[in-house]
N, CA and C atoms as an extended XYZ file, in Angstrom:
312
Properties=species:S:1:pos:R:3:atomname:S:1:resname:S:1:resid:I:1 pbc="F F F"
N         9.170        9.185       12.626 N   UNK     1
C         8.078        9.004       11.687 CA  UNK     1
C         8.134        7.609       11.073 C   UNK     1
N         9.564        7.013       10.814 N   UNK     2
C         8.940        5.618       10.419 CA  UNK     2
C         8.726        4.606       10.790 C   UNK     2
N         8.912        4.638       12.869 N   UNK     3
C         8.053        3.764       13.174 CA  UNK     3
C         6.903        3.920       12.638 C   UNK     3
N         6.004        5.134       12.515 N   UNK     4
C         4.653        5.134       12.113 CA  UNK     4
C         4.168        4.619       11.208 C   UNK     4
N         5.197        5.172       10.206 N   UNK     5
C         4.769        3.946        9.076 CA  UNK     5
C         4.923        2.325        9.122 C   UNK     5
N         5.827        2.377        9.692 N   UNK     6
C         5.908        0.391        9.799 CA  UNK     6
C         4.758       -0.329       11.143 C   UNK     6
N         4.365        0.567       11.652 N   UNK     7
C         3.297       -0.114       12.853 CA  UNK     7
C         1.466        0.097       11.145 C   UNK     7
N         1.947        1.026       11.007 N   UNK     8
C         0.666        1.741        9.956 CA  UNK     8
C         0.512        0.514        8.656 C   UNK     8
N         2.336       -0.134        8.402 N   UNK     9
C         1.966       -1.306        7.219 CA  UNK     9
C         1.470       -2.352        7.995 C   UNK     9
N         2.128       -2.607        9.208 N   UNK    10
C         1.651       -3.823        9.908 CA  UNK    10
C        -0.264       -3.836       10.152 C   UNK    10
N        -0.484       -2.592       10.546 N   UNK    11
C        -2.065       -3.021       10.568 CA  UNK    11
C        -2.517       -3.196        9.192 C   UNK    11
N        -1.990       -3.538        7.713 N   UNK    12
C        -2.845       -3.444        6.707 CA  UNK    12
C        -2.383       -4.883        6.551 C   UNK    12
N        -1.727       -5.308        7.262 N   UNK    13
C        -1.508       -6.452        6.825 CA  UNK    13
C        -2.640       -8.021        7.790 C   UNK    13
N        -3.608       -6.838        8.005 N   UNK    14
C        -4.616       -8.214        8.664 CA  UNK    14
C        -5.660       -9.015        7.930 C   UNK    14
N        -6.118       -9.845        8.657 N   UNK    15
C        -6.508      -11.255        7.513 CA  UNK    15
C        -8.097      -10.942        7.785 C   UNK    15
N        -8.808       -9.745        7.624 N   UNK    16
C       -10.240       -9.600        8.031 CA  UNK    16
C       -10.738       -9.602        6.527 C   UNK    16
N        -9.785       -9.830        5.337 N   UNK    17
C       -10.850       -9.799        3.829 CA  UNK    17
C       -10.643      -11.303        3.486 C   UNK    17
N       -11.127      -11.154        2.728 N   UNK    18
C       -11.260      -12.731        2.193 CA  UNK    18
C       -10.245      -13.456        1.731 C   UNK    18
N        -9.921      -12.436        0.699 N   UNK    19
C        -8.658      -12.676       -0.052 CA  UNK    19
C        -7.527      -11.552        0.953 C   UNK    19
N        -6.359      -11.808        1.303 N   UNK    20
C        -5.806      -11.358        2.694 CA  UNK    20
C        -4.435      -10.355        1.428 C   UNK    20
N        -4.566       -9.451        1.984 N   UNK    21
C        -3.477       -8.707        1.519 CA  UNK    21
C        -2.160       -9.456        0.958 C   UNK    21
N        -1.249      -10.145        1.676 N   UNK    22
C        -0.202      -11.074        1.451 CA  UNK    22
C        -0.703      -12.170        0.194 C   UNK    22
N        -2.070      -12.691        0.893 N   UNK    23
C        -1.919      -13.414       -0.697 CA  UNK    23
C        -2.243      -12.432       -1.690 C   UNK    23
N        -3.138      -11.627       -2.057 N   UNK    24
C        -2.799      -10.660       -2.744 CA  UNK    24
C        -1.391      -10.598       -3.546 C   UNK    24
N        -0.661       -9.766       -2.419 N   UNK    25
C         1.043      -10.089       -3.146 CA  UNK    25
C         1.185      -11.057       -3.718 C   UNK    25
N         1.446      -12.540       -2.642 N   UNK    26
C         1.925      -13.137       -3.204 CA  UNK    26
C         1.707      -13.987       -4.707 C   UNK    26
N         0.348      -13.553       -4.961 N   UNK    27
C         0.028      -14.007       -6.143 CA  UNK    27
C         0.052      -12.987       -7.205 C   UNK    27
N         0.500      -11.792       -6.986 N   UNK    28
C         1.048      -10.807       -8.125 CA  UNK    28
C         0.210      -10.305       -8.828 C   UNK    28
N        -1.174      -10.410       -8.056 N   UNK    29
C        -2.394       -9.096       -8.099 CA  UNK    29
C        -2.193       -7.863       -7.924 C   UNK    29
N        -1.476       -7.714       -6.684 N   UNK    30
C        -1.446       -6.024       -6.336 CA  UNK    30
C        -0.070       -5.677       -6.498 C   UNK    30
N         0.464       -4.768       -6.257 N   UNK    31
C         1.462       -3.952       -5.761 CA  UNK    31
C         1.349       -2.486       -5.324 C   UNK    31
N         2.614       -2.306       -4.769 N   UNK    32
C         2.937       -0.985       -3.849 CA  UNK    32
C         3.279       -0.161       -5.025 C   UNK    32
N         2.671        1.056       -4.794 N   UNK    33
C         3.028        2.207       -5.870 CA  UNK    33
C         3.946        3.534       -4.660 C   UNK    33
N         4.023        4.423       -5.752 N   UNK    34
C         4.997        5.130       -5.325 CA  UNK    34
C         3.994        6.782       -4.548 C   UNK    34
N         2.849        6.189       -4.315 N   UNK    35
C         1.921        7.457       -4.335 CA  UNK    35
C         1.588        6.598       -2.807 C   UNK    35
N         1.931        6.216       -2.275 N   UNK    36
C         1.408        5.188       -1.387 CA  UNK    36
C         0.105        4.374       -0.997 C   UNK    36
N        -0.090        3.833       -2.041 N   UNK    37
C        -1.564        3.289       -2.410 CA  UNK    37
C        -1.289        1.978       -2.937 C   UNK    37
N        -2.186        0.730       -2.679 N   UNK    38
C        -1.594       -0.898       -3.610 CA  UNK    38
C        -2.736       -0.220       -4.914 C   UNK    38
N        -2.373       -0.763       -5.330 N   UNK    39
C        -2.545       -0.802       -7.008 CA  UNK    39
C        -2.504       -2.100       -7.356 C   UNK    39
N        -3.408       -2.655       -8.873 N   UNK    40
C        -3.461       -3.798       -9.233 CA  UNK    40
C        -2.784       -3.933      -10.386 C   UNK    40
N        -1.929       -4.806      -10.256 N   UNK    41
C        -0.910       -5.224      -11.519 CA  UNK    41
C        -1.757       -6.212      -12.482 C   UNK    41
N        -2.806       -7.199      -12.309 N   UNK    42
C        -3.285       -7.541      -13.194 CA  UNK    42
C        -4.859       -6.902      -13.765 C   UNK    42
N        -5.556       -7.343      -14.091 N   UNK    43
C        -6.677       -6.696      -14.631 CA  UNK    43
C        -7.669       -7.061      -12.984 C   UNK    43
N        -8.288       -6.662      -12.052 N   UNK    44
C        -8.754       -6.935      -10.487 CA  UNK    44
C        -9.806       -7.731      -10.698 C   UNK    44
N       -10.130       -8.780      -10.028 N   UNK    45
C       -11.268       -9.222      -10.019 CA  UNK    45
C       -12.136       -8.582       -8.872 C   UNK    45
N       -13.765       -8.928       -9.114 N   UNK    46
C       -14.235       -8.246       -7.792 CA  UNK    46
C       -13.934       -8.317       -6.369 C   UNK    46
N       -12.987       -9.082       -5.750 N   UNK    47
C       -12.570       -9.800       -4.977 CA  UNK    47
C       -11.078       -8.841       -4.608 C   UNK    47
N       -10.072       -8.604       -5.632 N   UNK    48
C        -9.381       -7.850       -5.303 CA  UNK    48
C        -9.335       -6.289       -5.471 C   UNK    48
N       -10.629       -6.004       -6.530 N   UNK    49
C       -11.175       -4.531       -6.295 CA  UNK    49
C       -11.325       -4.360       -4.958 C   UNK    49
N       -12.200       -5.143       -4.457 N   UNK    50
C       -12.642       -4.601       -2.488 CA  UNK    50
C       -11.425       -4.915       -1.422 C   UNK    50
N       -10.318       -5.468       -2.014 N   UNK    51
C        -9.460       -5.403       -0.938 CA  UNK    51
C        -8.705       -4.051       -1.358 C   UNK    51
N        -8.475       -3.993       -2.529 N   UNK    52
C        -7.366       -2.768       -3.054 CA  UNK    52
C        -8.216       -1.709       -2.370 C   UNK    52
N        -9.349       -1.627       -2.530 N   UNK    53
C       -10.476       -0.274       -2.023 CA  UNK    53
C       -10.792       -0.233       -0.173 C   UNK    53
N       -10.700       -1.130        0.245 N   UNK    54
C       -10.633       -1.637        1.469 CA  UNK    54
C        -8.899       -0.623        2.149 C   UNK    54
N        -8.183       -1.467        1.865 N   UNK    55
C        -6.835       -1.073        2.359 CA  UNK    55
C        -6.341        0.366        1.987 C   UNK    55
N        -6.761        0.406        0.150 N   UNK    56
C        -6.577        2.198        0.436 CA  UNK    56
C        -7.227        3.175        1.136 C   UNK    56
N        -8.420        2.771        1.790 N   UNK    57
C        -9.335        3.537        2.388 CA  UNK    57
C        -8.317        3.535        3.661 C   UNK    57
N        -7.955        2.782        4.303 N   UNK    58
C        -7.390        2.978        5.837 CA  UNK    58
C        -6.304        3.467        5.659 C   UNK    58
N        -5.451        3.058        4.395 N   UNK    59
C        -4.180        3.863        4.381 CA  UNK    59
C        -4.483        5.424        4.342 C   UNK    59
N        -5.327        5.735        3.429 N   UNK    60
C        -5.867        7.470        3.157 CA  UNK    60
C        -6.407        7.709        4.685 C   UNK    60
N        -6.645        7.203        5.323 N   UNK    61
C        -7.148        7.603        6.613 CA  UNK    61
C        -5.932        8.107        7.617 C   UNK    61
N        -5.361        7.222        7.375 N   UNK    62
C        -4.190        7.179        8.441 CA  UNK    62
C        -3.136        8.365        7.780 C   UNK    62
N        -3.157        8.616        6.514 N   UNK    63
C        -1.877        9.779        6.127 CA  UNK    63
C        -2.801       10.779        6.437 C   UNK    63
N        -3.932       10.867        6.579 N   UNK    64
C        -5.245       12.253        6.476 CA  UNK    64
C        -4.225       13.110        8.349 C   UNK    64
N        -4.517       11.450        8.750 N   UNK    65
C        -4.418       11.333       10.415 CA  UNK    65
C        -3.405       12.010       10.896 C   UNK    65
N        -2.105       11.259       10.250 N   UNK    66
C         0.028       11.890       10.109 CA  UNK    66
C        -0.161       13.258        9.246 C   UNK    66
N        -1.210       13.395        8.220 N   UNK    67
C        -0.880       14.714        7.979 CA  UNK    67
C        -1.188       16.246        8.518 C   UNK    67
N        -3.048       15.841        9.405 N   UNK    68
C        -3.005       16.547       10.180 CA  UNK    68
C        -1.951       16.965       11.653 C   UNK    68
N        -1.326       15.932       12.033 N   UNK    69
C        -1.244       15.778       13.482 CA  UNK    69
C         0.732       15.969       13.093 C   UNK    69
N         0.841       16.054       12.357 N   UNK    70
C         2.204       17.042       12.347 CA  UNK    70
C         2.281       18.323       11.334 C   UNK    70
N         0.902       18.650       10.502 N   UNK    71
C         0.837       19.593       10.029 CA  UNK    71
C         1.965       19.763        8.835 C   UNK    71
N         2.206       18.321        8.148 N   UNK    72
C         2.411       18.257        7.027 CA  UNK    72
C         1.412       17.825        5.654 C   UNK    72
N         2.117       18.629        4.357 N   UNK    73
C         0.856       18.341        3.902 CA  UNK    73
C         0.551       16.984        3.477 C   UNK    73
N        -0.470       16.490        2.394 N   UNK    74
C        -0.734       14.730        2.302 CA  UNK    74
C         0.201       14.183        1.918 C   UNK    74
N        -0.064       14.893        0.275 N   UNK    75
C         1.020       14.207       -0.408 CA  UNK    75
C         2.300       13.703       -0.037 C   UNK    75
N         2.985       14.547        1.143 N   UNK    76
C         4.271       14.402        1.524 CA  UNK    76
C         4.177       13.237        1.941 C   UNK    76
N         2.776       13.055        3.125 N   UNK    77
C         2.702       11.772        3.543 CA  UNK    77
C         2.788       10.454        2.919 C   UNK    77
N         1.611       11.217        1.702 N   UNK    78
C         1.838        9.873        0.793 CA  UNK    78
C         2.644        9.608       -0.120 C   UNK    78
N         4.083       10.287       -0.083 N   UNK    79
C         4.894       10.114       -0.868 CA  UNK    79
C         5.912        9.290       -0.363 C   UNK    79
N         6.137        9.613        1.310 N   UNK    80
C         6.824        9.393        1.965 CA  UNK    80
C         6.481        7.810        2.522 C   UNK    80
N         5.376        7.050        2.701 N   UNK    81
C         4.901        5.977        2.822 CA  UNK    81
C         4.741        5.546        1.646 C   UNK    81
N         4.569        5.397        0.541 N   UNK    82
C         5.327        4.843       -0.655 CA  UNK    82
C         6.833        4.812       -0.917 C   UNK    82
N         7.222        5.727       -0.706 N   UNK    83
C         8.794        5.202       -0.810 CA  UNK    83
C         9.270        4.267        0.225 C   UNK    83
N         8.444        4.176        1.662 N   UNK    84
C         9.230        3.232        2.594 CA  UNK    84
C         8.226        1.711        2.314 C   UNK    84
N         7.116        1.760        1.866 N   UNK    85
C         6.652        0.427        1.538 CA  UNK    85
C         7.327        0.042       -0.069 C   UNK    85
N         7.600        0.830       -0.492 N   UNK    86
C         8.429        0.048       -1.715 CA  UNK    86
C         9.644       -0.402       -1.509 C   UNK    86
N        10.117        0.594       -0.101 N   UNK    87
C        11.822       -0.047       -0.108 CA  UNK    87
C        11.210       -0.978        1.022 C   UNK    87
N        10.234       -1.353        1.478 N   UNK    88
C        10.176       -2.552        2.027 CA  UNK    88
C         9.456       -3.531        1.908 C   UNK    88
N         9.169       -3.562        0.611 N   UNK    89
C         8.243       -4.553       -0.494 CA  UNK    89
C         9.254       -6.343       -0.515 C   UNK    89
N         8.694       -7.524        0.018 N   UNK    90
C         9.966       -8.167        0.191 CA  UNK    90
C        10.299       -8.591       -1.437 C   UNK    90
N        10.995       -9.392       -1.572 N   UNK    91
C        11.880       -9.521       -3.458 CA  UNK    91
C        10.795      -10.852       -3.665 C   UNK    91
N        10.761      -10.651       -4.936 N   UNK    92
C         9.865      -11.174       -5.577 CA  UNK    92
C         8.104      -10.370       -5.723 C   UNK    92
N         7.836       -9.614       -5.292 N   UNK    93
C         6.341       -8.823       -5.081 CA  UNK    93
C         6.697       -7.556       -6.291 C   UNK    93
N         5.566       -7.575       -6.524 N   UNK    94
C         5.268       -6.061       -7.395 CA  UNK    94
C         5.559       -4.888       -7.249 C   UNK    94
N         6.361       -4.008       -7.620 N   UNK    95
C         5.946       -2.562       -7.327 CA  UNK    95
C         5.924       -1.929       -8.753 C   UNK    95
N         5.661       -0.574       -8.077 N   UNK    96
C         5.172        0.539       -9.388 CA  UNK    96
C         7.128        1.134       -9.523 C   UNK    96
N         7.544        1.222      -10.469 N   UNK    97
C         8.459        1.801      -11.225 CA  UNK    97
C         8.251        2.617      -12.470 C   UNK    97
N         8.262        3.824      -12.531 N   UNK    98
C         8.060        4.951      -13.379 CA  UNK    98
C         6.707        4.477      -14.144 C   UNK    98
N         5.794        4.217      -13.804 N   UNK    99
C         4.364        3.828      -14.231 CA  UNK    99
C         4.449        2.233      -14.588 C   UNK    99
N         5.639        1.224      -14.269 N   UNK   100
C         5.519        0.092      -15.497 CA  UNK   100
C         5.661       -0.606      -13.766 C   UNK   100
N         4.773       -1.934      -13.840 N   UNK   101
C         4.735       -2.713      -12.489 CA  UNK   101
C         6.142       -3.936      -13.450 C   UNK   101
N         6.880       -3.513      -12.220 N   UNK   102
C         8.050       -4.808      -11.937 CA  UNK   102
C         8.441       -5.037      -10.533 C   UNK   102
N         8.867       -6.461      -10.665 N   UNK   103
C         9.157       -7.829       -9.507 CA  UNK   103
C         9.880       -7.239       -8.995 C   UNK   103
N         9.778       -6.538       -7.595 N   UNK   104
C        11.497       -6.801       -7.047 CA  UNK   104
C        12.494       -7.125       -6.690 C   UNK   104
């Protein structure tokens, strides 16, 4: 299962929005939460509303996808792809920690 998830982060990581996921990160707009969804650490502009809404849409697609097709339920999915994109969030980027966004 976690190749799936690491082929599943690699496709969110493509440059088809404007503002590109990575810069995203790297400018400490978004982060990885623990529900497996990016989330915005600062207040979003319209620009990173449609990427955050963009990327969670394919991520929710794809756990809909892993949750039918092994007949687990979502949440697991999406619990389970948040914990491996946070433990593979690189240092310095955002994540969600008990509701409070810190650097890792």
């Amino acid at each position: 299962m976690k190749s799936i998830f690491l082929a599943l982060m690699l496709a969110f990581s493509c440059n088809a929005f404007a503002l590109t996921l990575q810069e995203a990160k790297s400018q400490g707009l978004v982060g990885e939460q623990p529900n497996g969804y990016l989330g915005a650490v600062v207040n979003p502009s319209a620009e990173t509303s449609t990427l955050i809404n963009q990327v969670n849409g394919q991520r929710r697609a794809e756990y809909q996808k892993i949750s039918a097709q092994r007949n687990v339920p979502l949440q697991q999915v999406e619990a389970l792809a948040g914990q491996q994109t946070i433990e593979m969030t690189a240092s310095g980027m955002y994540i969600q920690v008990n509701g409070s966004w810190v650097q890792k």
